[in-house]
N, C-alpha and C positions, 0 to 999 in steps of 0.2 A: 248596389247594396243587396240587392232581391238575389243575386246569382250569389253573392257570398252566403247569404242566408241560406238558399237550396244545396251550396256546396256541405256547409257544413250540417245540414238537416240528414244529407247521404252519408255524409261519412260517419254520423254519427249511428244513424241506421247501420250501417257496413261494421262498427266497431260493435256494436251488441248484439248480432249476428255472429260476428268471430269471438266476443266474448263468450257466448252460450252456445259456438258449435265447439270451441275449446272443452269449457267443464264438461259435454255431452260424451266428447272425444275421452277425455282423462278419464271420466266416470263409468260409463258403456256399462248402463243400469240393465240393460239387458241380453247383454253378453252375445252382443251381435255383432261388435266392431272388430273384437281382438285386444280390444285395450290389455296392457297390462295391469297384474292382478298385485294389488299392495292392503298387506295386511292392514286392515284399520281406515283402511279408505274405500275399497272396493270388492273386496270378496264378498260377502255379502249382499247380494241381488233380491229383493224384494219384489221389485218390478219384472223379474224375468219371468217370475212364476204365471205371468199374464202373456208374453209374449213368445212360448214353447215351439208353436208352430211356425214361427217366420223363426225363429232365433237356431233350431236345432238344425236345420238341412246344411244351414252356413255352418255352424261349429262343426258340424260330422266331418264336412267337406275340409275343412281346416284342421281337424284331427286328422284327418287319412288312417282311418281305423286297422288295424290287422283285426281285430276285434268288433262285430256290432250285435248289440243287444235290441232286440222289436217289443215291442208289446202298447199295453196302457200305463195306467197308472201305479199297478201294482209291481212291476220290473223296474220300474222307474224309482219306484223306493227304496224296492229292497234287493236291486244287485249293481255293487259298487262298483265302477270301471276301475276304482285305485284300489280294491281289496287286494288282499297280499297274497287272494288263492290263485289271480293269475299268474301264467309264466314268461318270463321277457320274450319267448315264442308270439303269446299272444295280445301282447301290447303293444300300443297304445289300445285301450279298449274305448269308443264311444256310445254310450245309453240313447237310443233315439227312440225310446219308448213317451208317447204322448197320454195325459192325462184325458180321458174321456174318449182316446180314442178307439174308432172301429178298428175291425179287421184288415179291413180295405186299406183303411189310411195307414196303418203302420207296415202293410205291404208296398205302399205310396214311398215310404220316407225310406223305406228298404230298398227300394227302387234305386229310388235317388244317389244314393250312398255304392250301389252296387257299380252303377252307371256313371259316376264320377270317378271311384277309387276301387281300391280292390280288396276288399276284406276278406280274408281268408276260414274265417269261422263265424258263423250269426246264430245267435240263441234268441228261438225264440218266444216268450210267455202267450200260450194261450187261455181266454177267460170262457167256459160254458156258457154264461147270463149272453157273452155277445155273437153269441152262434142262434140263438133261439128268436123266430120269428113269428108273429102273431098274423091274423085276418087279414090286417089291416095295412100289414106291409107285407105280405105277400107277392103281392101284385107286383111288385119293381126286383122281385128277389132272381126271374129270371133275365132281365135285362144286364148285358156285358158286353164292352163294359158299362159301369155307374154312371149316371151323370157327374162331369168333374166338379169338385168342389172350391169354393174362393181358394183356401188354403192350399190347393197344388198351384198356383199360378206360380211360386216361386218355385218351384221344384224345376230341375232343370232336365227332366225325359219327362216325355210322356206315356201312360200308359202302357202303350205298343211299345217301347223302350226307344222310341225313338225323342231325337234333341227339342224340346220342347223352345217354342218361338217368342214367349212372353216374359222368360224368365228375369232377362236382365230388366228390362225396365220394373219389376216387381222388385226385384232386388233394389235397384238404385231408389226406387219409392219409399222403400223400410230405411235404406241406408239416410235418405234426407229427413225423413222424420225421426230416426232417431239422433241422428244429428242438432237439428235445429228448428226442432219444435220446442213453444213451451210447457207442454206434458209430459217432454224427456228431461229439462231442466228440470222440474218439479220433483220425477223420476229419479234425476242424479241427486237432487238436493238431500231425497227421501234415502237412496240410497248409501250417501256417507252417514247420514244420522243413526241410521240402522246399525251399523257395525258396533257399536256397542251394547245395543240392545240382544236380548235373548227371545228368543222365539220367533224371528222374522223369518218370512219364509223364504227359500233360494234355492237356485239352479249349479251346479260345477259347470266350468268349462267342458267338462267330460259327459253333462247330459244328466248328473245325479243328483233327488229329489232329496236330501237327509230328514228330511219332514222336522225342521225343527220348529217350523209353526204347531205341530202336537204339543211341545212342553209347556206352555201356557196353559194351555185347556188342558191337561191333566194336571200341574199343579192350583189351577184353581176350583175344577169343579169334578177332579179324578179320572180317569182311566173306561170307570164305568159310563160316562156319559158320551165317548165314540163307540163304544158298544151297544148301546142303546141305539144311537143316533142309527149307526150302520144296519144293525136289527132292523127298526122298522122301515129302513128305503128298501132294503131287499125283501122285507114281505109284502109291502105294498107295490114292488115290479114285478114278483114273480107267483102271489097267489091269486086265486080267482081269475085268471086266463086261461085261455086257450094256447099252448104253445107247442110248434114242431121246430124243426133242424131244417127243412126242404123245402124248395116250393110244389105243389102239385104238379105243373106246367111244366117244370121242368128237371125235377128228381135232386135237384142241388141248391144251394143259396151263392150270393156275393161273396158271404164270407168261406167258403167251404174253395170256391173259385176262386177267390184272394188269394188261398195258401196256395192251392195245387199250380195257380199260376208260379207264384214265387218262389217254390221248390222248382221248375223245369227250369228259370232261368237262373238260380244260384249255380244247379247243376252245370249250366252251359257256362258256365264264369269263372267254373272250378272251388264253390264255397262249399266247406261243410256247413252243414244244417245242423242245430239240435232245439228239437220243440220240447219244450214244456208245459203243463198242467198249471198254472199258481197254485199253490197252498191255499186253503180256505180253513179258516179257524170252523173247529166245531158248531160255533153257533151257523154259521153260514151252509155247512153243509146240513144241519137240521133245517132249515129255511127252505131248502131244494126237496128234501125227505118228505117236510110237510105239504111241501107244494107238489106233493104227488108227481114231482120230475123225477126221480130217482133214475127208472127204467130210460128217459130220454139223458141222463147226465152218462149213463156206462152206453148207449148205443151213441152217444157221441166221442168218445173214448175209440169204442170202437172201427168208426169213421175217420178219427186223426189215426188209427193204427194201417190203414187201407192207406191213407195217401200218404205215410209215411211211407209206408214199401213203396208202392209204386213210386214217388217221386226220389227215392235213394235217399234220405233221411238218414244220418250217422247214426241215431236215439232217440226216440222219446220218450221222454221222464212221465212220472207222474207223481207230484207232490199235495194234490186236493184227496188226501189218505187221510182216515180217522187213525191216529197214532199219538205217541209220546209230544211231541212238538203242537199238535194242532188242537189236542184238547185240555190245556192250560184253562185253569177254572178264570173267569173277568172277575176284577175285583168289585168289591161290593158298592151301592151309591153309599158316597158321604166320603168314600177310601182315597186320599189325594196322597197318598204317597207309594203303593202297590205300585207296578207295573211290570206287565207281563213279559217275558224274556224272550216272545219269538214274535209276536204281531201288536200293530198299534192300536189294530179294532178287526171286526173278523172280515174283511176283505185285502185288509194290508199287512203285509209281514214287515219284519223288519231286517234289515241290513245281516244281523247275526245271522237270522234262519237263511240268507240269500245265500251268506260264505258256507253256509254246511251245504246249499244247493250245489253253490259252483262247484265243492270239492268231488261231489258227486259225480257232476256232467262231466269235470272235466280231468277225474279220475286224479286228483290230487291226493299222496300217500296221507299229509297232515289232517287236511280238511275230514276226508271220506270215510273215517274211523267212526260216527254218526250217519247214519243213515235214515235224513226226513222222507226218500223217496223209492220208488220203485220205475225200475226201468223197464218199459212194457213191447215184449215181443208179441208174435204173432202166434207162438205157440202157447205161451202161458197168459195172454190177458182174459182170459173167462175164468178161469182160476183165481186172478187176481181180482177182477170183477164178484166174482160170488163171495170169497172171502171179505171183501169191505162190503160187503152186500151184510152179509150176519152180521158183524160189525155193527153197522148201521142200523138195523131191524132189533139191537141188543138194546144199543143205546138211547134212541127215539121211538120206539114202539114200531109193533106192527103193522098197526090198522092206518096209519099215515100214510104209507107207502103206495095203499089201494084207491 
């Protein structure tokens, strides 16, 4: 009796096990399996927006890109891998830009992608706020490389580009918990209820953020309240410090050594490079003005203009320009139905200003007819520098600047 009782006790365990690694399977709430994508049931990913770093190195690697986009969080919004400015040349395009991430890391995940597969063009978004180093972190800015971080154990090189030893069982670790745990159940359940809903937030299989968790919070409390919001995080990181680009010890940072490493081996792999500037709304470049960084934002310009020669760089853009696109007035508080035609808040652009970017970089006849940016050589960036320079000193006052 006892042995029928354990039999059926296992099997019963065994069958809600395959019950819930089936729905985990069908559902793949975080767009790590491959599951197929069915309207109404599954495109919409809620859950993925939490699981970006285990979930993208698998999708890149599963895209096999001609195309890879790096950056943080701002490339990740606003540049489409399915915009219609690529050309069948440069597709499949995948976005392996991470929200919150460093330099380092999205040199990581470029890594990765490079040393798997072979992508033939990598664009990539650089942020000024993540080049700038304080007292405090000083000290580690000459060590190379970084201490590794959790988040590369699944990466499959390491560092020195050599085969990294960890990765599969990191991999098979994600793959069983997303399988059959139940937090991915919960995950999936949360996941089909969503698809009807408006404003959940989600990932493409492509790597792209649509932010349509924004349309909530602007149709409820306006436009003007991520303006706000974003306002005060950026005056409260970047005034009242101390902030250089270098360490003293050693004339450079991690992230300055992030890129220059990752230009020498695109070069040796055969990719074209193209770095870009993010756009920064108006307000955000007033934030850098006041924060008496001006002089440290163009002598960082500067320094991406040096490692772009030196490391054979196709172009680099520059789109953080006081112009037509960037200084778009915020709507007013109480306004829930405004909203601005090129950025969500003044750190993030939106998808529109990305397609006029891409037409730019990538010399598209339709797109290129708008011009958000300027492409900076080595002849004319002091030029171009002094000219946003008055610019700036018109717009914001003088005495900020000192």
């Amino acid at each position: 009796m006892w042995r029928r009782y354990i039999f059926y006790w296992i099997a019963g365990l065994v069958g809600l096990f395959a019950f819930v690694g089936a729905i985990n399977v069908a559902v793949d709430p975080y767009g790590l399996l491959g599951a197929r994508e069915i309207t109404g049931f599954n495109v919409i990913k809620p859950a993925a927006t939490t699981r970006t770093r285990i979930a993208k190195p698998v999708q890149g690697e599963r895209a096999n890109p001609r195309t890879l986009i790096l950056g943080n969080s701002r490339p990740e919004m606003g540049l489409n891998p399915e915009s219609a400015v690529w050309s069948s040349d440069q597709t499949p395009v995948y976005n392996t830009a991470i929200p919150g991430a460093s330099v380092y890391m999205a040199m990581r995940f470029g890594q990765n992608l490079l040393f798997d597969g072979h992508p033939k063009l990598i664009l990539w978004g650089l942020d000024f706020a993540d080049f700038l180093i304080d007292a405090d972190g000083a000290r580690d800015q000459c060590q190379w490389p970084p201490t590794p971080g959790e988040w590369e154990q699944g990466l499959k090189v390491s560092q020195a580009m050599l085969p990294a030893k960890e990765w599969r069982f990191e991999r098979l670790r994600h793959y069983g918990v997303s399988i059959l745990s139940a937090q991915s159940l919960f995950d999936s359940i949360t996941t089909i209820s969503a698809q009807q809903r408006k404003g959940s937030g989600t990932r493409t299989m492509l790597g792209f953020n649509s932010a349509r968790d924004y349309g909530p919070i602007i149709g409820a409390e306006g436009q003007y309240v991520l303006f706000a919001q974003k306002n005060a995080e950026m005056e409260s990181r970047l005034l009242n410090k101390e902030w250089s680009l270098v360490a003293e010890g050693c004339g450079s940072s991690v992230d300055f050594r992030s890129v220059e490493e990752f230009l020498q081996l695109a070069k040796e792999q055969g990719a074209r490079v193209v770095l870009f500037v993010n756009p920064y709304h108006e307000d955000y470049l007033e934030t850098i003005w006041r924060a008496g960084l001006w002089p440290l934002f163009e002598d960082w310009k500067r320094r991406l203009m040096a490692l772009s020669k030196d490391g054979g760089v196709e172009a680099l853009w520059d789109f953080a320009l006081l112009n037509e696109f960037t200084t778009e007035d915020p709507p007013q508080p109480g306004d829930k139905r405004t909203m601005l035609r090129w950025f969500w808040e003044p750190a993030h652009y939106r998808s529109e200003l990305g397609d006029l970017m891409l037409g730019e970089m990538l010399q598209s006849p339709e797109e290129a007819r708008r011009s958000p940016g300027t492409r900076l050589t080595a002849e004319h960036i002091e030029a171009h520098l002094s000219q946003q320079r008055i610019l700036a000193e018109a717009a914001f006052g003088q005495a900020s600047s000192e």
